[in-house]
N, CA and C atoms as a LAMMPS dump frame, in Angstrom:
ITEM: TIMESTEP
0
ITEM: NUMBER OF ATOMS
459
ITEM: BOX BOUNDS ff ff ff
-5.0000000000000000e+02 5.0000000000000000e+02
-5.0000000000000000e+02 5.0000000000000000e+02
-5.0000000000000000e+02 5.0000000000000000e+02
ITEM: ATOMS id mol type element x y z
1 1 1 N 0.815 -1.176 0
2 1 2 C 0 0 0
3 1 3 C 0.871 1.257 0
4 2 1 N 2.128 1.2 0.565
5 2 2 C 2.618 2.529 0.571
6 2 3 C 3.585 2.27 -0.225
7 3 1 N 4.149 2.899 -1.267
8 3 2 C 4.794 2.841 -2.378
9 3 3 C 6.134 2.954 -1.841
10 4 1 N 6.486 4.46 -1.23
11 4 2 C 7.864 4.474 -0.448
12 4 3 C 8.899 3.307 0.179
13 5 1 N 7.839 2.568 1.046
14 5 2 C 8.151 1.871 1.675
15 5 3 C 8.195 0.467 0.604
16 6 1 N 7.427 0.173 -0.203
17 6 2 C 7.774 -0.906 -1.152
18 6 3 C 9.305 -0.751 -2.142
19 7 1 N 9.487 0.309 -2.883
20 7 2 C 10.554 0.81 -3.053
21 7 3 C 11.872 0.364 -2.231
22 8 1 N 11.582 1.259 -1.457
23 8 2 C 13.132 0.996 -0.384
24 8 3 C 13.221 -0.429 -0.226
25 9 1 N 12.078 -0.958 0.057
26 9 2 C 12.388 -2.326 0.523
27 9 3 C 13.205 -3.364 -1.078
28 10 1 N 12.208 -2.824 -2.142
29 10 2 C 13.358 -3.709 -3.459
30 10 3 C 14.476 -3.238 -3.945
31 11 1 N 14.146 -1.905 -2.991
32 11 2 C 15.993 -1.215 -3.438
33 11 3 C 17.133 -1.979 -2.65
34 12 1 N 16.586 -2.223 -1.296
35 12 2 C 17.549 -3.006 -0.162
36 12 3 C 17.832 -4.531 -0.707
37 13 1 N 17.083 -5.166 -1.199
38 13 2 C 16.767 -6.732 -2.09
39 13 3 C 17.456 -6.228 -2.957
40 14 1 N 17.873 -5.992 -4.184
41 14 2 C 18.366 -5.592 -5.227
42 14 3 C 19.737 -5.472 -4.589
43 15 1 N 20.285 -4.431 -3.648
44 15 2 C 21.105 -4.211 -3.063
45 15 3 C 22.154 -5.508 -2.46
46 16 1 N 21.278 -6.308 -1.649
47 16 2 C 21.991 -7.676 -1.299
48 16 3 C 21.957 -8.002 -2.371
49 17 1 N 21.662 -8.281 -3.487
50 17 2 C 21.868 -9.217 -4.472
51 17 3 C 23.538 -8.827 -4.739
52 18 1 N 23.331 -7.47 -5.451
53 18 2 C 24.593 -7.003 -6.176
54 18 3 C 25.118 -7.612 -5.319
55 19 1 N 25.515 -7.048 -4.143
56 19 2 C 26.369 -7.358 -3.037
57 19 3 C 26.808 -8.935 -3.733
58 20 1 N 26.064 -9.668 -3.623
59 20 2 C 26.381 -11.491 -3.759
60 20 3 C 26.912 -11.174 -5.523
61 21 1 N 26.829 -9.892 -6.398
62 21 2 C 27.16 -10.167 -7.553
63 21 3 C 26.504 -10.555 -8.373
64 22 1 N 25.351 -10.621 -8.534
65 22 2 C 23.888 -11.029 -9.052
66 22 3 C 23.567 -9.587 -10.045
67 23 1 N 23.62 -9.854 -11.256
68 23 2 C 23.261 -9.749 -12.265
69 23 3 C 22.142 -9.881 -13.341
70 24 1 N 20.99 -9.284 -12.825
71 24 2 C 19.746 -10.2 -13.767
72 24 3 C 19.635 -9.208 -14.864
73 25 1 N 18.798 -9.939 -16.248
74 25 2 C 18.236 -8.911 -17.061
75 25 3 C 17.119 -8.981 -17.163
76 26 1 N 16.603 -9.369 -16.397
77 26 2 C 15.386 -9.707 -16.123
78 26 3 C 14.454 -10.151 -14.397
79 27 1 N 13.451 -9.394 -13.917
80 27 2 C 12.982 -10.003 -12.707
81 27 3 C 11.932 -10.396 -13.206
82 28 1 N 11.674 -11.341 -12.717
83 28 2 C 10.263 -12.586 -12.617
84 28 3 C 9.522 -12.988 -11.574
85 29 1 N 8.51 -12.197 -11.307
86 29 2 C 7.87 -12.663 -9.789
87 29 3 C 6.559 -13.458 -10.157
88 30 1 N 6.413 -14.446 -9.046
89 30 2 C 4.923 -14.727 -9.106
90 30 3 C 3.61 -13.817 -8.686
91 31 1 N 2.327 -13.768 -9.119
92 31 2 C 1.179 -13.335 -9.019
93 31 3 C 0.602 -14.063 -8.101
94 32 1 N 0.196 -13.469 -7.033
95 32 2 C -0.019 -11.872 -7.122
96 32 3 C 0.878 -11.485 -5.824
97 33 1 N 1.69 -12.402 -5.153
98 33 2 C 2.183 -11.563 -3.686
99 33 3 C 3.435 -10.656 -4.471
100 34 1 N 3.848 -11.507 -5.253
101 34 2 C 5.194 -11.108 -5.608
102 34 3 C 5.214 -9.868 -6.621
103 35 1 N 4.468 -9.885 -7.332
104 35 2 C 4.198 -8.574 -8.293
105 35 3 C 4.653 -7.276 -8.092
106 36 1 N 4.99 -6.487 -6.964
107 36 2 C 5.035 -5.187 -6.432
108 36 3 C 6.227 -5.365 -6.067
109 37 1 N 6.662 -6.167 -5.236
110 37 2 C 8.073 -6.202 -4.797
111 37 3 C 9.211 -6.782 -5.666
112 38 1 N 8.787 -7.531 -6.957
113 38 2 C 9.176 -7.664 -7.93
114 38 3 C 9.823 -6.569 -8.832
115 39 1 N 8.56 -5.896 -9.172
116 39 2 C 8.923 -4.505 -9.692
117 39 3 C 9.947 -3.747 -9.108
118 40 1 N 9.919 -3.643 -8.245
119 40 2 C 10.634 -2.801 -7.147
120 40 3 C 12.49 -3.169 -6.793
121 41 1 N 12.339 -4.473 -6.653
122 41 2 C 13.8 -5.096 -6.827
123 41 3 C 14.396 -4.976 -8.516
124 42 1 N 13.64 -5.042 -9.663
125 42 2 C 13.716 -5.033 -11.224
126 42 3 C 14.123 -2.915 -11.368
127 43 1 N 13.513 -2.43 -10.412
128 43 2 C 13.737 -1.161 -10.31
129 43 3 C 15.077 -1.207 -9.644
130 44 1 N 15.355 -1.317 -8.804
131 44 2 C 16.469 -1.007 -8.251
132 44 3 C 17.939 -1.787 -8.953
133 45 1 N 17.633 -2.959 -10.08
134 45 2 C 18.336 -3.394 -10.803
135 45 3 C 18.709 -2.534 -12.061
136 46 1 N 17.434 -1.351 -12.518
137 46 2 C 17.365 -0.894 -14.015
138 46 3 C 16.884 -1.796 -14.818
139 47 1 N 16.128 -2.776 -15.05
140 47 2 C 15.734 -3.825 -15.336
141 47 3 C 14.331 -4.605 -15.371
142 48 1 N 13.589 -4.874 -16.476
143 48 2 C 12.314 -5.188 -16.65
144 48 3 C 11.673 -6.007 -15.576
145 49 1 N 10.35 -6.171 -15.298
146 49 2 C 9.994 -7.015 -14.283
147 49 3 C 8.941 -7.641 -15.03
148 50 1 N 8.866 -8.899 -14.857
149 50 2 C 7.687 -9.767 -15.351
150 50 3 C 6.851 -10.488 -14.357
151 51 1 N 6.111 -11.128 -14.494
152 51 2 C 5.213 -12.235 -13.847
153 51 3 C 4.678 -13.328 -14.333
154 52 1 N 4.641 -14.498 -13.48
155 52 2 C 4.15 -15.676 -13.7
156 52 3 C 2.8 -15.501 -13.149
157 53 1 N 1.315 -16.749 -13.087
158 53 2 C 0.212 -16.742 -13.085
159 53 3 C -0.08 -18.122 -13.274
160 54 1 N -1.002 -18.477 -12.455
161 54 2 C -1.053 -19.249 -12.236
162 54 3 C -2.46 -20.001 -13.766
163 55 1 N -2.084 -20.793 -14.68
164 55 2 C -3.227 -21.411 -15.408
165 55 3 C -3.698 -22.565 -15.017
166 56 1 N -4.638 -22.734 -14.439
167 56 2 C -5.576 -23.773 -13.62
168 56 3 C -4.089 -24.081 -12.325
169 57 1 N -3.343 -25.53 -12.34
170 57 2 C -2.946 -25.712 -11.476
171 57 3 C -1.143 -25.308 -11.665
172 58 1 N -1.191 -24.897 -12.978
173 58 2 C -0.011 -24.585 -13.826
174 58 3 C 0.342 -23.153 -13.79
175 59 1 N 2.046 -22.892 -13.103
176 59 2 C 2.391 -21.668 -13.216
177 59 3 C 2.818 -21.409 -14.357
178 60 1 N 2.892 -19.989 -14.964
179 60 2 C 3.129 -20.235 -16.243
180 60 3 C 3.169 -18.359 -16.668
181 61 1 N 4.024 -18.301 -18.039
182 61 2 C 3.882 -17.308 -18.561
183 61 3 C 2.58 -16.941 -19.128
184 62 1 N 2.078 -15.443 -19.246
185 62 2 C 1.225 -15.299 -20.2
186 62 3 C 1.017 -13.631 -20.305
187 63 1 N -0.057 -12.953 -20.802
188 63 2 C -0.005 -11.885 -21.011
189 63 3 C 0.861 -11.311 -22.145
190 64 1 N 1.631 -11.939 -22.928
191 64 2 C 2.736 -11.502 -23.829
192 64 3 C 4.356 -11.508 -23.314
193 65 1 N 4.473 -12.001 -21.929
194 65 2 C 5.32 -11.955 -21.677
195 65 3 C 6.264 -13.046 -21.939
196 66 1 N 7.723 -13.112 -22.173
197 66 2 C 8.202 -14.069 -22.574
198 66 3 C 10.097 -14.135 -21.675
199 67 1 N 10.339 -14.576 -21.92
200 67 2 C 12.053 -14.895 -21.902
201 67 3 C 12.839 -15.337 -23.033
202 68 1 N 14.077 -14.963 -23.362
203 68 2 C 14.951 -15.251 -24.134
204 68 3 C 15.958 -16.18 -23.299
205 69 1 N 16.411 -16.75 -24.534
206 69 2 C 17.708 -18.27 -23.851
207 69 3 C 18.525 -17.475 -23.244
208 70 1 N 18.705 -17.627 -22.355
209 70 2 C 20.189 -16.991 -22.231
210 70 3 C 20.396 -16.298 -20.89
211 71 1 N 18.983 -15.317 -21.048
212 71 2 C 18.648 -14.607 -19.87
213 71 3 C 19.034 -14.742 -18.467
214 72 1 N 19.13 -13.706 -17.843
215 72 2 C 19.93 -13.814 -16.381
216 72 3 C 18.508 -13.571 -15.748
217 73 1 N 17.725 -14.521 -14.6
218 73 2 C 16.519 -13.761 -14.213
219 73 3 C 17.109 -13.923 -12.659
220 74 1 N 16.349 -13.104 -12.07
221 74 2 C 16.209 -12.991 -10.501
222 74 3 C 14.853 -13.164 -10.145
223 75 1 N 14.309 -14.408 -9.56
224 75 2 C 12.846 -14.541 -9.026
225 75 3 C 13.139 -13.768 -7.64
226 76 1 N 11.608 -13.083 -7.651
227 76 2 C 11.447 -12.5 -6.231
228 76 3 C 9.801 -12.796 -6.063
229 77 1 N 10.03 -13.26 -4.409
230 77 2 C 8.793 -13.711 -3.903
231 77 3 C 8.389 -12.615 -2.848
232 78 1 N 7.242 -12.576 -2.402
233 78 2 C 6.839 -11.599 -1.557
234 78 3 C 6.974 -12.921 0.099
235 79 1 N 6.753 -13.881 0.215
236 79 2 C 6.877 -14.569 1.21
237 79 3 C 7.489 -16.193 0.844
238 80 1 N 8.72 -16.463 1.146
239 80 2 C 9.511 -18.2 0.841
240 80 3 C 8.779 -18.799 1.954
241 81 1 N 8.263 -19.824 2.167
242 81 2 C 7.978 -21.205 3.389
243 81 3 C 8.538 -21.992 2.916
244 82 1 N 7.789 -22.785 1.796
245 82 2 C 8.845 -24.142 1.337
246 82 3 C 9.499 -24.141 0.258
247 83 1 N 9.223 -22.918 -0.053
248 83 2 C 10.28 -22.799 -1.864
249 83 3 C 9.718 -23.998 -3.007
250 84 1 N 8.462 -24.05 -2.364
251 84 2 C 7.655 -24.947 -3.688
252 84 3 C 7.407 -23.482 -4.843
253 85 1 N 6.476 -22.752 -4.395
254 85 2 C 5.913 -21.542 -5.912
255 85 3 C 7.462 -21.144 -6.241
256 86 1 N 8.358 -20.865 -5.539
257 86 2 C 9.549 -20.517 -6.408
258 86 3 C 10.004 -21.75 -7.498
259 87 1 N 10.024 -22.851 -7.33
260 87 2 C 10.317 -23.822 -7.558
261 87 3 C 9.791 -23.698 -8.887
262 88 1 N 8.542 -23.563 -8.933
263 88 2 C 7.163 -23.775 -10.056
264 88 3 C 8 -22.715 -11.204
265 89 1 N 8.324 -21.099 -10.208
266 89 2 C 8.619 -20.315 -11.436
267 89 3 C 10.136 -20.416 -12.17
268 90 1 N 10.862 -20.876 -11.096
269 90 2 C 12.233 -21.809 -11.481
270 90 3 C 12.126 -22.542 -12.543
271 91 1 N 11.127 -23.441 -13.102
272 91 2 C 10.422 -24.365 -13.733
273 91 3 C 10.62 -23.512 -15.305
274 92 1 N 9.521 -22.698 -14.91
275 92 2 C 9.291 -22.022 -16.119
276 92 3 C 10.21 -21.222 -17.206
277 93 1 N 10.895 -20.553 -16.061
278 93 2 C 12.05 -19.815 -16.338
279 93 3 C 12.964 -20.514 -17.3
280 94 1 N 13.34 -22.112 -16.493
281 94 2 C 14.503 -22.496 -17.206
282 94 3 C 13.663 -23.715 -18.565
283 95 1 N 12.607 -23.471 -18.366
284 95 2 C 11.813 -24.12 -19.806
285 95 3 C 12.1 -23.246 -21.023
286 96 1 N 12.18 -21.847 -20.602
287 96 2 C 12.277 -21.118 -22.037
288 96 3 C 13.969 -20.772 -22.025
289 97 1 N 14.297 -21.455 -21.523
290 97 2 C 15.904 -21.631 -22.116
291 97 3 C 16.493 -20.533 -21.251
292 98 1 N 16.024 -19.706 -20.476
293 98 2 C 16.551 -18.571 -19.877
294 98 3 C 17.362 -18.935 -18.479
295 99 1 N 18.049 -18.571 -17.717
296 99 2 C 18.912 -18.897 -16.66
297 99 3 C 18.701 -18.031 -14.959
298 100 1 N 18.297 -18.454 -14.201
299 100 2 C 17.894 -18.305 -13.018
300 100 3 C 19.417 -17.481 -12.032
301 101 1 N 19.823 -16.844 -11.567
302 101 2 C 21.024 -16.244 -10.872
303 101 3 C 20.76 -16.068 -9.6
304 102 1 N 19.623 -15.781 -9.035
305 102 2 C 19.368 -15.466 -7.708
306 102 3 C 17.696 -15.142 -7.545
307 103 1 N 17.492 -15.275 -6.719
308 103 2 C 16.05 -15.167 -5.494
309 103 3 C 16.122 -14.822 -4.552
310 104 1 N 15.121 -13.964 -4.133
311 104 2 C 14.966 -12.738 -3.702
312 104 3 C 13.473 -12.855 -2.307
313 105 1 N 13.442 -12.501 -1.136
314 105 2 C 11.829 -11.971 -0.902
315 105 3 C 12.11 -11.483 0.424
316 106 1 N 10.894 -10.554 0.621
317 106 2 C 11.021 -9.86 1.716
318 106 3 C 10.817 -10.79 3.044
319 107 1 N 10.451 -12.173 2.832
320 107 2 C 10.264 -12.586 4.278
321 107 3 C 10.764 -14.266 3.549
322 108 1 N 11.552 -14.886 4.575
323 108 2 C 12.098 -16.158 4.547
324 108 3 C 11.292 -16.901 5.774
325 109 1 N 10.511 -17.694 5.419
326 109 2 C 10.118 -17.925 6.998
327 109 3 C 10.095 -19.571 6.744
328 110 1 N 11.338 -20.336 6.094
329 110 2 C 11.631 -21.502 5.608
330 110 3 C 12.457 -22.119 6.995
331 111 1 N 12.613 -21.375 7.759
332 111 2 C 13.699 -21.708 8.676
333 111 3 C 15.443 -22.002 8.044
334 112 1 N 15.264 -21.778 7.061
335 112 2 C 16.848 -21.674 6.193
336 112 3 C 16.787 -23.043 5.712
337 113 1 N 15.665 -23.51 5.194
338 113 2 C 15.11 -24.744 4.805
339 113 3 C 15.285 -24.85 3.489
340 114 1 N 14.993 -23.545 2.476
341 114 2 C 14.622 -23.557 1.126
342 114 3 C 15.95 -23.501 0.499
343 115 1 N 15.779 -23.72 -0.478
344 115 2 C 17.59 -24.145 -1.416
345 115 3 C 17.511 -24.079 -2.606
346 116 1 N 17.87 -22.956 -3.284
347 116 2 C 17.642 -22.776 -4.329
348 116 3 C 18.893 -23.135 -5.58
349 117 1 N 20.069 -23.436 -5.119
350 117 2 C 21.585 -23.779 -6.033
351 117 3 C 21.497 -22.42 -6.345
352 118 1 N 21.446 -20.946 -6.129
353 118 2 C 21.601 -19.384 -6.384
354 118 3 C 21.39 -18.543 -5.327
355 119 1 N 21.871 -17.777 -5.424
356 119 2 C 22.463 -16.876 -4.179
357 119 3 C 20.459 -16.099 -3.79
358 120 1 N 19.832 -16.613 -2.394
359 120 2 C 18.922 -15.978 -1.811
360 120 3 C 19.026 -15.277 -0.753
361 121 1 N 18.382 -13.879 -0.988
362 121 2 C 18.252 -12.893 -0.084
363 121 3 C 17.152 -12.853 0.64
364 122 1 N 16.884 -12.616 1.446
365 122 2 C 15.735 -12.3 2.471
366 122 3 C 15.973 -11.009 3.035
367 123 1 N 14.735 -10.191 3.441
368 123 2 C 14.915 -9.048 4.335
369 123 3 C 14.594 -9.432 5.841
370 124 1 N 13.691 -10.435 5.65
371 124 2 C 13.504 -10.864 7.221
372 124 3 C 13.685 -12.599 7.165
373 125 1 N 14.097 -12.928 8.234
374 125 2 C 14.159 -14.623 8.427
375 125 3 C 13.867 -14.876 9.907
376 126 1 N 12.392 -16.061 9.55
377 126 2 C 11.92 -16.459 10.757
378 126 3 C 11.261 -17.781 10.533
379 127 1 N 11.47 -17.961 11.76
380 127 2 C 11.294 -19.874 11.739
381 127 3 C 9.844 -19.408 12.516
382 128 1 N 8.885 -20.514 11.781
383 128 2 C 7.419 -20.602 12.201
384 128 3 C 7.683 -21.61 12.514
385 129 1 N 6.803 -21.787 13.621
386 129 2 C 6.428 -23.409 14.165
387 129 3 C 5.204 -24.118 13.654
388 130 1 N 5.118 -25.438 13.056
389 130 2 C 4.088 -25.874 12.266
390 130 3 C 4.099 -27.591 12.642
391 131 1 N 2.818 -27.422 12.541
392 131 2 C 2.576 -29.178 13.253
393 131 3 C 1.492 -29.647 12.096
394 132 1 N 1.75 -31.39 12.106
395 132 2 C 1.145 -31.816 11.357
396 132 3 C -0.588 -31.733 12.018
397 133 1 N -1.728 -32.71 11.091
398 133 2 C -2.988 -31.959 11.521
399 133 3 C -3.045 -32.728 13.028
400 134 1 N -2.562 -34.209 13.047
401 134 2 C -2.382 -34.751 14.155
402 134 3 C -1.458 -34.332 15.201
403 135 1 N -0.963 -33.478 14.755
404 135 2 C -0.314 -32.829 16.135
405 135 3 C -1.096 -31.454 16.744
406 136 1 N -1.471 -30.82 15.708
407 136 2 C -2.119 -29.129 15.704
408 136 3 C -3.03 -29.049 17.053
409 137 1 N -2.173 -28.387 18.35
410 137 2 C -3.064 -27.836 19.421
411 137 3 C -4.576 -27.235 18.79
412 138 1 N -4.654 -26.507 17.642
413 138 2 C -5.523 -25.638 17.402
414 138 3 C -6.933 -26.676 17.172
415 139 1 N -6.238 -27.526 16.021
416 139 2 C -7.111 -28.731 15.156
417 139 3 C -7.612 -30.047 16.548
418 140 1 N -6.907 -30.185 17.534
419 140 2 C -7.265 -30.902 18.853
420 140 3 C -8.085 -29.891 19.555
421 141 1 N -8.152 -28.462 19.386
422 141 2 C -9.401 -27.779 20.245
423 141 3 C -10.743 -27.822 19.514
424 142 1 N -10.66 -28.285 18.189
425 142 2 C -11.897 -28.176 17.1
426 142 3 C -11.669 -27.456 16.324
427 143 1 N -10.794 -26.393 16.506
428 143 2 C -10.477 -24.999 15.289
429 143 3 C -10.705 -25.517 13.628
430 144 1 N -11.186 -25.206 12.77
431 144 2 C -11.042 -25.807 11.521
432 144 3 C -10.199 -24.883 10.861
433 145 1 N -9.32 -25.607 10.142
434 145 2 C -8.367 -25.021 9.215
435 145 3 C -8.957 -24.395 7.901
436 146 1 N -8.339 -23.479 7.459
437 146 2 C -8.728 -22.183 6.302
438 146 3 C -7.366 -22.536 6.108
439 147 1 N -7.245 -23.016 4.216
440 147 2 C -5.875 -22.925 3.248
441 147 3 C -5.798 -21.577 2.825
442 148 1 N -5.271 -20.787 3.163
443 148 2 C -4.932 -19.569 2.46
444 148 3 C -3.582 -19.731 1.375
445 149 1 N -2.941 -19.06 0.449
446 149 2 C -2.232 -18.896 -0.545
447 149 3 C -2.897 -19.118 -1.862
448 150 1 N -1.88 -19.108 -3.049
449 150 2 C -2.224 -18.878 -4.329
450 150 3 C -2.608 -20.526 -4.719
451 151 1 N -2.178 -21.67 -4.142
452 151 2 C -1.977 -22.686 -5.21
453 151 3 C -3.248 -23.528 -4.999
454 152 1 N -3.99 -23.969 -5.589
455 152 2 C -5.347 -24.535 -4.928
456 152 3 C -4.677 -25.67 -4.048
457 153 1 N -6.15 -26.364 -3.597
458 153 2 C -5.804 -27.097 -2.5
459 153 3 C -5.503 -28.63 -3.466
């Protein structure tokens, strides 16, 4: 919502990257967390920003957007847990022949779990605690679970 503050924050992401030497000609975020902070790190690179989208259960290019072989991209996520949706746009990326250099997001909350073989930045890193449904204090009081995120269930 506040632009300033989105900014600075992909200027600081962009920033660690160089730092690691990261080079993209291209940023690639997923839809829809990643979209804004995407831009924003692709800004602070000088450098186009694209997006993936999800078609039925398939991430995927569309809108006209494309990649060339060769390409240096930097995925940026708005939130990593298991580095599955990065994974998906990892996928895509290196389907159109283009080359992945680094990943990017404002919150790591993988516990330093996710592994990408390219240099990842985080602005924040935090370990959540998560229990299966047979363990879940919440799911043993009756609470019913709500899936929130992009990928259906």
């Amino acid at each position: 919502m506040d632009t300033k503050i989105a900014s600075e924050m992909g200027a600081r992401l962009a920033a660690q990257l160089k730092a690691r030497g990261v080079r993209p000609d291209v940023v690639v975020a997923p839809a829809m967390g990643g979209v804004v902070i995407g831009h924003e790190v692709a800004r602070g690179f000088g450098c186009p920003s694209i997006f993936t989208e999800r078609d039925g259960p398939t991430m995927t290019l569309r809108r006209g957007f494309t990649l060339t072989p060769g390409e240096a991209v930097v995925i940026v996520e708005d939130v990593v847990t298991t580095g599955k949706s990065t994974g998906e746009v990892m996928s895509v990326v290196e389907a159109s022949g283009a080359r992945v250099v680094g990943v990017a997001s404002l919150v790591d909350r993988s516990a330093g779990q996710a592994d990408f073989d390219v240099p990842f930045e985080a602005l924040l890193k935090i370990a959540v605690e998560t229990w299966g449904g047979n363990t879940c204090p919440l799911c043993a009081a009756g609470s019913v679970a709500i899936k929130p995120g992009s990928r259906p269930s």
